[in-house]
Structures are given as structure tokens and as C-alpha cells.
C-alpha positions in Angstrom: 24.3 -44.8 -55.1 22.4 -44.0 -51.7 18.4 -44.0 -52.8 18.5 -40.0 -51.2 20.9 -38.7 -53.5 18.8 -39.9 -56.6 15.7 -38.3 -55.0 17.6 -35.2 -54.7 19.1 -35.3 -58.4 16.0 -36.4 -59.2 13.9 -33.6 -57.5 16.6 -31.0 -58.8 16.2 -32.1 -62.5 12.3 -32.2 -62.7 11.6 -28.8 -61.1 14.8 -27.4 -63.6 12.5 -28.3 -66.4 9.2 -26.8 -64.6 11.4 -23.7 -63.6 12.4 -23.1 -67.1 8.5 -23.4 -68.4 7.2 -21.2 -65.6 9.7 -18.4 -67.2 9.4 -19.2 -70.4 5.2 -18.8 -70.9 5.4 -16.0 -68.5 8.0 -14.1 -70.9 5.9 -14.7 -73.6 3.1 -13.7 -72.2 4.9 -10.5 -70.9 6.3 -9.7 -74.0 3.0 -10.3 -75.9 2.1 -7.0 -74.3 5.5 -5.2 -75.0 5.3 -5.9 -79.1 2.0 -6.3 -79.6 2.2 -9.3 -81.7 2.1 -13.3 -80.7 4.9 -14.3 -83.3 7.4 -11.7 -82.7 7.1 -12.8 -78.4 7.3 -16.0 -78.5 10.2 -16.1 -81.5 12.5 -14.3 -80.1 11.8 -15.7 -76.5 12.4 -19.3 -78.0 15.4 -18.3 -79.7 17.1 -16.7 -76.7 15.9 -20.0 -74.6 17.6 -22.6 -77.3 20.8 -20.1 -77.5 21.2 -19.9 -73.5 20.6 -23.5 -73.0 22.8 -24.7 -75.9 25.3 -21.9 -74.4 25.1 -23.2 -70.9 25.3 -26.8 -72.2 28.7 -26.7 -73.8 30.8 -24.4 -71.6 29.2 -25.2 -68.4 29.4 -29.1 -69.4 32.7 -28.3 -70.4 33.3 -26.6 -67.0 32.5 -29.7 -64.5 34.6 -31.9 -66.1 37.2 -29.6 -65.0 35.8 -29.1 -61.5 36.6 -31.8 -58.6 33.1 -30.5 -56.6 30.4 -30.8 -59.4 27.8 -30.7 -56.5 29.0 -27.4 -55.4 28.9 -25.8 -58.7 25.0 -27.0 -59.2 24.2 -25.6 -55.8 25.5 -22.3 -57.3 23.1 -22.9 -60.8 20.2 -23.6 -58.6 20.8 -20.6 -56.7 21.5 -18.4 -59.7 18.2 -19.3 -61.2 16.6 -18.7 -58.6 17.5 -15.3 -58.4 16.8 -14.5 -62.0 13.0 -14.7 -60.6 13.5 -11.6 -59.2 14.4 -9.4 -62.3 12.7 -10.7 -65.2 9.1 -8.9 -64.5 10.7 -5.6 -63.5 13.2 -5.6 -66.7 10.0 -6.6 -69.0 8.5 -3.8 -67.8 11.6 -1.8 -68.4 11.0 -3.3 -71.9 7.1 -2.5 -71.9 8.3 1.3 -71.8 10.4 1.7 -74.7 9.3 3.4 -78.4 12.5 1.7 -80.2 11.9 -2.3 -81.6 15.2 -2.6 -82.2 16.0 -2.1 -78.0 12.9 -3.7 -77.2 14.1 -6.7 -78.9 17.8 -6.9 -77.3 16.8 -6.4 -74.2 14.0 -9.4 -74.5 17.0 -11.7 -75.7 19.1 -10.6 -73.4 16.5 -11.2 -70.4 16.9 -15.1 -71.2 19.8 -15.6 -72.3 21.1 -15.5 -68.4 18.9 -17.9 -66.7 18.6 -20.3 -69.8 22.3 -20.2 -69.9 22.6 -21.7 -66.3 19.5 -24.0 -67.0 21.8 -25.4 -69.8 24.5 -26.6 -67.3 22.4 -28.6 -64.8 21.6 -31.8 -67.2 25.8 -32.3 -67.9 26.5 -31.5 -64.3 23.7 -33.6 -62.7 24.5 -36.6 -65.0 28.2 -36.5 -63.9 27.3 -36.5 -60.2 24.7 -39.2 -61.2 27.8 -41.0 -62.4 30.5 -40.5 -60.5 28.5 -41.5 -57.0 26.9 -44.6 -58.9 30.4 -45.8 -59.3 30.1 -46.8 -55.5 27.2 -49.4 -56.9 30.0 -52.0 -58.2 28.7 -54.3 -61.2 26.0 -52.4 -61.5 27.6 -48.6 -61.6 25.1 -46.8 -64.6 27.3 -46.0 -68.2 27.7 -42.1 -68.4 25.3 -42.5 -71.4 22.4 -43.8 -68.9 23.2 -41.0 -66.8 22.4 -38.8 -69.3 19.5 -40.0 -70.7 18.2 -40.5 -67.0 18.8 -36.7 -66.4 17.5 -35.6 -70.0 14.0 -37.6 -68.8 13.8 -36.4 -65.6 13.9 -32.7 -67.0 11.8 -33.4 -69.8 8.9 -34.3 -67.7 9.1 -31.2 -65.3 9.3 -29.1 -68.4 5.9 -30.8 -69.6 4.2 -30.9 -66.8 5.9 -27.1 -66.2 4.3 -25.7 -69.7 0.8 -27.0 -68.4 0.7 -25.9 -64.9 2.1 -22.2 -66.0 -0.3 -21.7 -69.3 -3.4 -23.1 -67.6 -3.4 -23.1 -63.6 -0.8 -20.8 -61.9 -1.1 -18.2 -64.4 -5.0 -17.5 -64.1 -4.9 -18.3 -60.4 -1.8 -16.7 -59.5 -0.6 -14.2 -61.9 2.7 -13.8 -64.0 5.1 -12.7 -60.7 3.7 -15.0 -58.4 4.1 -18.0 -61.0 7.9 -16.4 -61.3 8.7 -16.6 -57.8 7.2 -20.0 -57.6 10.1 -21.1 -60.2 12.3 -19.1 -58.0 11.3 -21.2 -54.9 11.3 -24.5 -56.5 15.0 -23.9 -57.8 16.2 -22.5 -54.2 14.9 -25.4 -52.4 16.5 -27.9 -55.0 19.6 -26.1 -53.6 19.2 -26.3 -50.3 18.4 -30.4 -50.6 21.7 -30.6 -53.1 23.6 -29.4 -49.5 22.4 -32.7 -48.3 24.8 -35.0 -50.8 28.8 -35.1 -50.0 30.8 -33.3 -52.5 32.6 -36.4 -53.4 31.5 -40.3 -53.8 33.7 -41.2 -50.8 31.9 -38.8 -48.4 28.8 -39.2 -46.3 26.6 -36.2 -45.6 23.1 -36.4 -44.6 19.9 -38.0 -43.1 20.4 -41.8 -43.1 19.9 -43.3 -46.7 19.0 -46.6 -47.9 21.5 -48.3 -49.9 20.1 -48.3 -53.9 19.7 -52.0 -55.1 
């Protein structure tokens, strides 16, 4: 596989994990305000998070094994996340206003469901395209099962390092919508790189690329 397009897989899958930390403490945060209590914020924005991303996982997974331009469809995730920066500090403050619990705590699932649902899709999808353009690399082509642990990493340590940076730097300095369209940013620029990588192995798109050893 060219060097590039694992910089680019790479770069997508680490600012997915920041991206979904960035929203994540700024919901609870948020919604901290709306109930008035710690434990019933972060629960239920945890469970909606684990539910999306399981969600997203399975039928999005499911979905790019079905699709012939897997690139294409995690341009369109990238985008879509990056989109939901936009709504979720207006709807929170939708949520802010109501009298009724019960509402209050639909609408605060519902608010995550739809990003964390897309966020579950890009580990399958990005380990397939991680796969199917490492076939190109002869005897030594990665196993699907190294793909996936390779994308599982990468987004593991943007989601650490995503968790920090949001609770203790861009938070304080910035403020909850400003840290939200930083997430938003970070997911539409992964998009616009993705644009960069052919939608099939046997293309070339690009800047020039170093052959990976």
C-alpha cells in the first residue's frame, strides 16, 4: 500500500476517536446543566454513545462489504459527522428548556445516537480499505485481522488523547461550541484528504507516494 494512503487512514482514524471525545465530554458537560445531576448526564450520554457505535458497527460494517467504493462511503461518514457539530449545542439547549425528565432524557439519547452511529462505521470500513489496497503489497499484504486491530489502535489513541484535550485544554480555553466545531473541522478535513486515495486498489489518485516497504 502507497505510504499516503496509510497516512490518510491513519489521520482519518485518530481524529474519529478525538472527534467522538470532543462530543462526548461536551454532552456531558452540557447536559450536566440540563438535569442537574453528574450521574444521570454522563449515564445516559454513555449509553447512547455504546448503542450508536455498536449500531453503526454492525449494519454499517455490514454495509461495506456490500459496497464496491468503501472509500466513497467513509467520505460520506466523515462528512456526516462533521455536520452533527452544528446541532448538538442548539438541540441541548432545546433540551436545557424543557420541565418534562422523561423528554429531556429522549431527546439527550437521541442527540448521540446519530453521530455515534456513523462513528461506529469508520473502524469496519477503514480496515477493509486498509485491506483491500494492502493486497497490492504481495507476500506481505496485512491479514484482515491486522487491519482491524491497526484501525481499532489508531482510534483508540485519538479518543485518549481526545478525552484529555476536551476535559482539560479546549474546553477552559475555548468553550463547549468552539471545542464542537473543532471536532467538526477535524472530521471534514479527514474527508477532504480521503478524496486523495482511488476508490479502488487498481487506481491511482493523488500527490506522488512512496511505495510502503
Amino acid at each position: 500500500m502507497p505510504r499516503w494512503y496509510r497516512i490518510v487512514l491513519s489521520y482519518v482514524l485518530l481524529t474519529s476517536g478525538a472527534t467522538a471525545m470532543f462530543y462526548e465530554v461536551v454532552l456531558i458537560r452540557e447536559l450536566t446543566l440540563a438535569f442537574g445531576a453528574t450521574e444521570i448526564a454522563t449515564g445516559g450520554t454513555l449509553a447512547a454513545f455504546m448503542a450508536g457505535l455498536a449500531l453503526g458497527s454492525r449494519m454499517l460494517g455490514a454495509l461495506s462489504d456490500r459496497t464496491s467504493n468503501p472509500v466513497v462511503l467513509l467520505i460520506l461518514l466523515e462528512l456526516g459527522i462533521s455536520a452533527c457539530a452544528l446541532y448538538l449545542l442548539p438541540a441541548v439547549g432545546l433540551v436545557q428548556t424543557l420541565s418534562s425528565f422523561s423528554w429531556k432524557l429522549f431527546l439527550s439519547l437521541a442527540l448521540m445516537l446519530f453521530p455515534t452511529f456513523l462513528m461506529g462505521g469508520e473502524i469496519p470500513i477503514a480496515a477493509k480499505i486498509l485491506f483491500e489496497h494492502g493486497q497490492t503489497d504481495g507476500e506481505d499484504a496485512p491479514g484482515m485481522g491486522e487491519c482491524i486491530g491497526y484501525a481499532y489502535s489508531a482510534d483508540t489513541v485519538g479518543a485518549i488523547v481526545g478525552a484529555l484535550m476536551a476535559g482539560m485544554v479546549l474546553i477552559p480555553l475555548l468553550g463547549s461550541l468552539r471545542t464542537l466545531l473543532l471536532g467538526g473541522l477535524l472530521e471534514a478535513v479527514g474527508a477532504m484528504t480521503l478524496f486523495t486515495m482511488p476508490e479502488s486498489p487498481g487506481e491511482s489518485s493523488g500527490p506522488p507516494v512512496e511505495e510502503a516497504v
